[in-house]
N, C-alpha and C positions, 0 to 999 in steps of 0.2 A: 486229566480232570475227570471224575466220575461223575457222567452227567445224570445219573441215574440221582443219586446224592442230590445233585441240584436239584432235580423235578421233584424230591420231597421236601426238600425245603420250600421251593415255591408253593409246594400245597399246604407248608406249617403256614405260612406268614400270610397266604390265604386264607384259611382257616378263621386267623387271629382280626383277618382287616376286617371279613365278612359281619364277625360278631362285632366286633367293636365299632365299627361304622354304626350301627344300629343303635349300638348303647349313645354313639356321640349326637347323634341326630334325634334322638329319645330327648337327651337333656338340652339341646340345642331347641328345640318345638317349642319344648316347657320355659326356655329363657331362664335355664336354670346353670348352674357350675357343673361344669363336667372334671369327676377327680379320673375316671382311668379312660381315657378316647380311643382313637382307632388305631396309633400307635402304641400305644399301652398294653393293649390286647393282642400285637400282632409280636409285640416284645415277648410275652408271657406264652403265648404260643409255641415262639422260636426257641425261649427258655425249656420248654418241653422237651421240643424235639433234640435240642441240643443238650440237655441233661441223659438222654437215653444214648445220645452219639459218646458220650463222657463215661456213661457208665462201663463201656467196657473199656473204658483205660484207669479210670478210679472206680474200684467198689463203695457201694453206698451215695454215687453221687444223685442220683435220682432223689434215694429220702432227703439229704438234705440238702436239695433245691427246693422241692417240695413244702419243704420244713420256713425254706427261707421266703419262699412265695407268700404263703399262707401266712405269715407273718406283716410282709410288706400290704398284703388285703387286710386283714384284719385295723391294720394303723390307717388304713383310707375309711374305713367303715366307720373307726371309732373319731376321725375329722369330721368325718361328714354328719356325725349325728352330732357333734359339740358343736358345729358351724351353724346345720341348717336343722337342725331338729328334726331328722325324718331316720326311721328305723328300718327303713324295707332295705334286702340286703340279696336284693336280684342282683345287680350289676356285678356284686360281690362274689355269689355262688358261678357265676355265668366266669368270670374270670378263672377260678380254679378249675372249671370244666374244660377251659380253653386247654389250660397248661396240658390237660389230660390227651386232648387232642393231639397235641402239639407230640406228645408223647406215640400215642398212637402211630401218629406219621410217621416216628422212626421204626417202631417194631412192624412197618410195610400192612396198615392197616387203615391205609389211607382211602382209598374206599368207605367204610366205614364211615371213617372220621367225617369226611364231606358229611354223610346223608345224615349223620347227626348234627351236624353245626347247621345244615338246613333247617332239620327240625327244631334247633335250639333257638334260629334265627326268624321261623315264625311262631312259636310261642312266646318271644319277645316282643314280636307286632302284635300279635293279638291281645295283648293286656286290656284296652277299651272292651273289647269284645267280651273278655272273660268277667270283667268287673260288672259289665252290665248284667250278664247271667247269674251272675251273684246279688245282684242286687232285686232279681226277680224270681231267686229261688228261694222257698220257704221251708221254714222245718219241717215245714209236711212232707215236703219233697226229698229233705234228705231221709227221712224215714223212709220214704220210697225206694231210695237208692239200696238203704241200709237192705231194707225187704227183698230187695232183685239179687244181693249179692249174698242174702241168707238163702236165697229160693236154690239161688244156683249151684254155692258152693259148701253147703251146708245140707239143708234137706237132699237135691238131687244125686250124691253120691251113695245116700243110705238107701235109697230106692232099690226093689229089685227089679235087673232090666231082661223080663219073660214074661208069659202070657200068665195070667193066674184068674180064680175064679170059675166061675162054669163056663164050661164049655173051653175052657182059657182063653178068655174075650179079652179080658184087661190087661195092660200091662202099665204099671205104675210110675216106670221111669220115663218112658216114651210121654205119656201123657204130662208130667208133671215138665219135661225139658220142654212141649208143646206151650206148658202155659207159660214158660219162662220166655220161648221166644216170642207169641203175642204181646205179652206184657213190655217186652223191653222193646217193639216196636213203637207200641204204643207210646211208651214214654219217652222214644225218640220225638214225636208227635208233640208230647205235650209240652215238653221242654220249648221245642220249637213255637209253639203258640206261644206262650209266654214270653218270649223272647223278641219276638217279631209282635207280637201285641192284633189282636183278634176284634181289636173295635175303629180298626182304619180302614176297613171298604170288606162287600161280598167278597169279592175274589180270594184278597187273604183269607180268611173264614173260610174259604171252600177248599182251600189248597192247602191249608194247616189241618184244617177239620179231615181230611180226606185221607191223611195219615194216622188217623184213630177210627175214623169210622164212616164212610161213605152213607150209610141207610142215617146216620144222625144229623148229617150236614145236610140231606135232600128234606129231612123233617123240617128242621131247625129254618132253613130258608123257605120252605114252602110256607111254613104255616106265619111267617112274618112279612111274609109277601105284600106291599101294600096296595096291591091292585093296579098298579103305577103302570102304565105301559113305557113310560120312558123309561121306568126302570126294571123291563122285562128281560132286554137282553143280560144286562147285569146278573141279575138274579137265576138266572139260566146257564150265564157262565160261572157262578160260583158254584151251582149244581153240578155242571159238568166238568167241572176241575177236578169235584172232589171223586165222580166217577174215577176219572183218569189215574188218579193216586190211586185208587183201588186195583184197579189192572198193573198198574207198575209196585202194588205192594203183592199181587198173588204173585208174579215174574219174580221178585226177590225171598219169598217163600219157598218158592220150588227149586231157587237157585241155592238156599241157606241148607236144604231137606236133599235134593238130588238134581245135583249140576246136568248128569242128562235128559232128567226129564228137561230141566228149565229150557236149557237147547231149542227143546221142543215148543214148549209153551210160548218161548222169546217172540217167535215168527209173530202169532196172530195178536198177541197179548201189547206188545211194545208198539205194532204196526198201529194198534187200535189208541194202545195211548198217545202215541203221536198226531192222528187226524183229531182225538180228542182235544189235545193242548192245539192246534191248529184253529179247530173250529172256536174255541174258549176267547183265542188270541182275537181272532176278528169280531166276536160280539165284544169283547172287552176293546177296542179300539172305536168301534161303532157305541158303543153306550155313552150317554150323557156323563159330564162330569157331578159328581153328585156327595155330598159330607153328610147322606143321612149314616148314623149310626145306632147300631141295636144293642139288645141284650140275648146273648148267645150263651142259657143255661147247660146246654147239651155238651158245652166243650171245658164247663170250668171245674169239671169236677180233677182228681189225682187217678189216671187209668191204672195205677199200678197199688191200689187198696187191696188188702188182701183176699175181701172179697170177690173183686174183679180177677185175682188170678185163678183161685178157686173156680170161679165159673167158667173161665178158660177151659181148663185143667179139664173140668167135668164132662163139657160139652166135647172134647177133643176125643178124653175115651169114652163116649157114649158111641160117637158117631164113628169112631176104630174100632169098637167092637160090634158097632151092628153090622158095616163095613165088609170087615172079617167075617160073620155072620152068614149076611145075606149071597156074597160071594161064594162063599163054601156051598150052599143051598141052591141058588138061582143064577151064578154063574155071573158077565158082567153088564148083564139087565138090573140085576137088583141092585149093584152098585151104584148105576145112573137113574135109579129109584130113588136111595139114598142123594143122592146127592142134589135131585131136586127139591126135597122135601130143605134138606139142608139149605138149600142157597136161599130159603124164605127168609131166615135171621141171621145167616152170617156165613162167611167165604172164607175166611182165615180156618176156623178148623175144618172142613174138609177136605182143603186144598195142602193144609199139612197130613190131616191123615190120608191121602190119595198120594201125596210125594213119597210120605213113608211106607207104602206099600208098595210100590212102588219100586223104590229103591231096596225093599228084601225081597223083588222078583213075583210077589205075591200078585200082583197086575202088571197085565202091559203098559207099556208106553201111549199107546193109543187108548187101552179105556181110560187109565188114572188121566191123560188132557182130556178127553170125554165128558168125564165126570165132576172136572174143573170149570170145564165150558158151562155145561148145563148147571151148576153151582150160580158161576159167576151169573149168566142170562136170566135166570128166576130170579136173582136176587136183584137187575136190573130192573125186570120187568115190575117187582114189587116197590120199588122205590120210584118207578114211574105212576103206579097206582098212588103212594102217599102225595105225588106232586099235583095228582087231579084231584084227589079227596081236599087236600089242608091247600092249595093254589091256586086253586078254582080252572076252569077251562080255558082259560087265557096261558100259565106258567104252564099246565099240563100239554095243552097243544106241543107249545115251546120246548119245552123237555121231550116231547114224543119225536122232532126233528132230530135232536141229538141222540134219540135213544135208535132212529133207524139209520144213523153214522154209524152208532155202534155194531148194531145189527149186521149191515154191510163188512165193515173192514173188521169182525171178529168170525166171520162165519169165510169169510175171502181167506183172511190168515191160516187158516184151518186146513183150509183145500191147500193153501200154497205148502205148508207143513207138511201136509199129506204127500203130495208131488215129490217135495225136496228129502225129505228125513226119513219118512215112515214106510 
């Protein structure tokens, strides 16, 4: 007996349970009639694989099993909609994929086949999950979408990718892929918010808000701050959530732009987002339980408007060519010149243009994380400013505690970086 034979059959009929388990538990929830269950599916499976075992002793039997399959679905599809009046024809598509499988298994591509019936087995569970995201995305949003995948795969090809301009400062593809990937962070971000819903406590607010914009989420909660001391700690741990998201959005920046800078960057960046969510975790256990709810303008707009990428775009090659610039001139003083001035309004483009210089050799490893650091820190210490201006001295005190955690385990990581890598 060819037990090899056997072990692919056991992974056709696997295949077939896996999916159809899933389908029979689906309609069995809903207490509804189940037309193909888990033997059903494990049958159509084995019909796969045993159509490809047939076909080299009959030519043509693959098509028409196929033929015969598709067939036998089709007549379930058309009962099920004369029976129960429902036209959705997942369970239907999911079956002919199976056969395919099933097929798969014998042309020894069983491998494969798993990690797609995996995959096909949770896009079948997540159906709640997708239907809700549909039910909170709007046309504006698909314009948005539409907008990301004309930025990317439409404008950004026609770009030239060299320096151009005086002095050859700009380069137009580099900057325009920059504002593609803030933008499509961002509307990871706001997808997210919409999804999860941004008016059931600070903490959400800070830890959604913090994946679009940390300096907006320190505004947005300062300045509606209600003077509350029972609700200081709250209010401070939404603050410093949204930091933490900011340190683990520059980490996947420099991961997306140059894998060994991020290396680099991982040590102090990730060590600092961790004591952050640490410290966040203990004021949020420690705060009162509380149902006040605001209004949060700072997060409801669409990040991905065309005007927001444009000004992505803009600021990326402003601050790459002065970057380039000042470098060539002052060597990598002026860079972490640049980059202070930079981290006053924002850390995502310098921290791309410092990766991508980065990664064409044009800086070292140690200035372009330098340059990031002292980005990132200005940019801290400015959003520690708007917490004492719009929070008054009570949230700024508050925020000043989290801001010398920071201070601590980002300047600690640095040295240990130092030691280890550099």
């Amino acid at each position: 007996m060819d037990y090899q034979l056997l072990k692919l059959l056991f992974y056709a009929l696997a295949i077939g349970i896996m999916i159809g388990l899933q389908r029979s538990l689906t309609y069995i929830l809903k207490d509804e009639q189940v037309f193909m269950g888990t033997r059903t599916f494990a049958l159509i499976s084995l019909a796969g694989f045993l159509s490809g075992w047939l076909e080299t002793k009959v030519s043509g039997f693959i098509f028409a099993t196929f033929i015969a399959i598709t067939l036998f679905i089709s007549l379930t599809y058309i009962f099920k909609v004369r029976t129960l009046k429902k036209i959705g024809i997942t369970t239907q598509i999911a079956a002919l994929i199976t056969f395919i499988l099933g097929l798969m298994v014998w042309y020894r591509l069983e491998n494969y086949a798993l990690f797609l019936t995996v995959i096909i087995v949770v896009l079948l569970e997540i159906k709640p999950k997708l239907q809700q995201i549909e039910r909170n995305i709007s046309a504006t949003d698909i314009n948005a979408v539409v907008l990301l995948l004309v930025m990317t795969f439409v404008i950004l090809p026609l770009l030239p990718n060299k320096m151009i301009g005086p002095y050859h400062l700009f380069n137009p593809y580099k900057t325009w892929l920059m504002a593609i990937i803030i933008a499509g962070l961002s509307f990871v971000g706001y997808v997210a918010i919409k999804t999860l819903g941004h008016r059931h406590g600070v903490l959400i607010t800070g830890a959604a808000g913090g994946l679009i914009s940390s300096t907006a989420v320190t505004i947005t909660l300062s300045d509606i701050y209600p003077k509350n001391s029972l609700l200081l700690g709250i209010y401070t741990a939404g603050i410093g959530i949204s930091w933490t998201f900011m340190f683990i959005r520059v980490f996947i920046e420099t991961l997306i732009i140059h894998p060994k800078l991020a290396i680099v960057v991982a040590i102090p960046y990730l060590i600092t987002a961790l004591a952050g969510a640490l410290y966040v975790y203990r004021l949020y256990r420690k705060a009162p339980v509380t149902n006040i709810e605001f209004h949060n303008p700072s997060l409801e707009k669409n990040p991905l408007q065309l005007s927001e990428a444009i000004k992505f775009g803009i600021l990326f090659g402003i601050i790459y060519g002065a970057i380039a610039f000042v470098e060539t001139k002052y060597g990598d003083i002026g860079v972490y010149v640049v980059s202070i001035i930079s981290g006053i309004t924002d850390v995502d483009a310098i921290t791309l243009s410092l990766s991508e210089m980065a990664k064409e050799q044009r800086l070292s490893l140690e200035a372009s994380l330098t340059g990031i650091v002292l980005a990132s820190y200005t940019n801290t210490l400015v959003k520690l400013a708007f917490a004492y201006w719009l929070g008054g001295k009570e949230l700024g005190w508050s925020v000043t505690k989290f801001t010398l955690l920071v201070t601590v385990t980002l300047f600690g990581g640095i040295y240990l970086a130092d030691l280890l890598l550099l």
